[in-house]
C-alpha positions as CSV (number, residue, x, y, z in Angstrom):
1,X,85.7,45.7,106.7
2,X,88.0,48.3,108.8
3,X,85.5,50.5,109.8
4,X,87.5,53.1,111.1
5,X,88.8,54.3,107.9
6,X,86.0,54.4,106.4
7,X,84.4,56.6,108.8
8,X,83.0,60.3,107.8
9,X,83.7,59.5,104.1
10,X,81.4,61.4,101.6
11,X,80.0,58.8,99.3
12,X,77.7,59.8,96.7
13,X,75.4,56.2,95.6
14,X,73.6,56.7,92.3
15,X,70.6,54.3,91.6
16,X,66.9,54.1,89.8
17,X,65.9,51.6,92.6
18,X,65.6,52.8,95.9
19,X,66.0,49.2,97.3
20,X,69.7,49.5,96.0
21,X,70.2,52.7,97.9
22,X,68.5,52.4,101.0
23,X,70.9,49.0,101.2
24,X,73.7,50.8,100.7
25,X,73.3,53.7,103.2
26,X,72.7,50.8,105.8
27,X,75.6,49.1,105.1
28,X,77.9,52.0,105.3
29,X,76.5,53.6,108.5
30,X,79.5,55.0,109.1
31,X,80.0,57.1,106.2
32,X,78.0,60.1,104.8
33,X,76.0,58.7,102.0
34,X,74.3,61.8,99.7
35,X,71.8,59.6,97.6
36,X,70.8,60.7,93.8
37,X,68.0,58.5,91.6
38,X,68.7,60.1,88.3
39,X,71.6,61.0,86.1
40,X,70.3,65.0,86.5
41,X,70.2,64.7,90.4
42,X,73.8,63.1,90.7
43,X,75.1,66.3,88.2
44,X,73.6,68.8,90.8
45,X,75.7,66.8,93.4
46,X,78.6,66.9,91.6
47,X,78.5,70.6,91.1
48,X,77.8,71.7,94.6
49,X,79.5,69.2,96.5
50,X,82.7,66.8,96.8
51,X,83.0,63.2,97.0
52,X,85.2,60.6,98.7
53,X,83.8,58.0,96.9
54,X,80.8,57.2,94.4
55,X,78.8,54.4,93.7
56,X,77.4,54.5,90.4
57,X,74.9,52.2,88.4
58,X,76.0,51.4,85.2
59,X,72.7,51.1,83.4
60,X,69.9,52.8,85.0
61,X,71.2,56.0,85.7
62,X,74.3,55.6,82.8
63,X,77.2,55.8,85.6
64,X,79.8,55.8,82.9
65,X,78.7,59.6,81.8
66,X,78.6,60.2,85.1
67,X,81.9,58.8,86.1
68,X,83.2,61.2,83.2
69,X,81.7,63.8,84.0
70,X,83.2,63.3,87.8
71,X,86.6,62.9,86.2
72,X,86.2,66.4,84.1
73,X,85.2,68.0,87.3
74,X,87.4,66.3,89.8
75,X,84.7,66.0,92.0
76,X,86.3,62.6,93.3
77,X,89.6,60.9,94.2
78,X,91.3,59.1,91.1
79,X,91.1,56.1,92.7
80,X,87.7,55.9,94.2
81,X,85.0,54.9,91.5
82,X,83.5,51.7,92.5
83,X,80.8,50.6,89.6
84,X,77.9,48.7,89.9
């Protein structure tokens, strides 16, 4: 992976397990990764904040109603909803 452009990003990771997201913000140590663990948490995020990127969980925290929800607000990039 190219680090460099990776580097600074906003990425919001949305998960029920904590495992998932304390992976996740050690893989991408050069990013800013804002974590949420419910649906409500991720909303709050979403209205306060913008987003390079997001990595949402499909089931636990129902990342498709969240990805719309992003879409609506334009709280991310078009192209930048990874799904898990």
């Amino acid at each position: 992976m190219r680090r460099a452009c990776w580097k600074g990003k906003r990425i919001l990771a949305v998960d029920d397990e904590p495992d998932i997201l304390e992976t996740l913000e050690a893989l991408l140590p050069m990013c800013v990764v804002v974590k949420a663990s419910t649906a409500d948490q991720a909303r709050k995020l979403m209205d306060t904040q913008s987003f390079d990127i997001a990595i949402l969980d499909i089931m636990g925290v129902d990342g498709y109603k969240l990805l719309e929800l992003a879409k609506k607000k334009k709280s991310l990039p078009s192209c930048s909803r990874p799904m898990l």
